[in-house]
C-alpha positions as CSV (number, residue, x, y, z in Angstrom):
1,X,83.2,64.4,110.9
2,X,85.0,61.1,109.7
3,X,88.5,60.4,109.3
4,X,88.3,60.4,105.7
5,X,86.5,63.7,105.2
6,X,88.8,65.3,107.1
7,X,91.6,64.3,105.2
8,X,89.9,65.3,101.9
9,X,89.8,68.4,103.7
10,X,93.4,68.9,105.0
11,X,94.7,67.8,101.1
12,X,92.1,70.5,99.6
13,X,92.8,72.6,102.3
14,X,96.7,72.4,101.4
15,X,95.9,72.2,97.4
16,X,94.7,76.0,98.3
17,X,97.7,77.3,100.4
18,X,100.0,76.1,97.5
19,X,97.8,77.9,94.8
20,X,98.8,80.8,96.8
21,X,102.2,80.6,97.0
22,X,102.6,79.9,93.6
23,X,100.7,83.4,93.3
24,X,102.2,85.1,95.6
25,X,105.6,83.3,94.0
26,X,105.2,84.9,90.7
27,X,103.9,88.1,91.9
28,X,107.2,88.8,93.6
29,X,109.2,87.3,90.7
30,X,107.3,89.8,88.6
31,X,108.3,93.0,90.7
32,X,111.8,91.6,90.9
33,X,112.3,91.4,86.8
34,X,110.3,95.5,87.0
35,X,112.9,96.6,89.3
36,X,115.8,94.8,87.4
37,X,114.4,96.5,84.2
38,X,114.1,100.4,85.9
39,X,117.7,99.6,87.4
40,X,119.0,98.6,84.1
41,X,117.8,101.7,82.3
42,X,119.1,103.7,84.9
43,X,122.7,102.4,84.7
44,X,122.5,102.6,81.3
45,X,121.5,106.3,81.2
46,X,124.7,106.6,83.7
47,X,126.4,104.8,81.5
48,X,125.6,107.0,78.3
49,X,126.1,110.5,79.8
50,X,129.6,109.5,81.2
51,X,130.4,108.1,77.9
52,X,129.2,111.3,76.0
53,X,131.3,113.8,78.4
């Protein structure tokens, strides 16, 4: 294998491994806004019945 095909090969190589962590990036981001969400409406449920005593 030449020199240059093995560099085309380490940059497509790493082009792939950063297409992942993107994904993997936004995937955790997503989960992190769903447990924001669930936390917030469970605050805010607190929040209503201590109110409402």
């Amino acid at each position: 294998m030449g020199p240059e095909l093995h560099y085309q090969i380490m940059i497509n190589r790493a082009a792939e491994l950063q297409e992942e962590a993107a994904s993997h990036r936004r995937a955790r981001q997503a989960m992190a806004s769903l447990k924001a969400q669930q936390r917030s409406r469970r605050l805010r449920g607190t929040f209503g019945k201590l109110r409402s005593s």
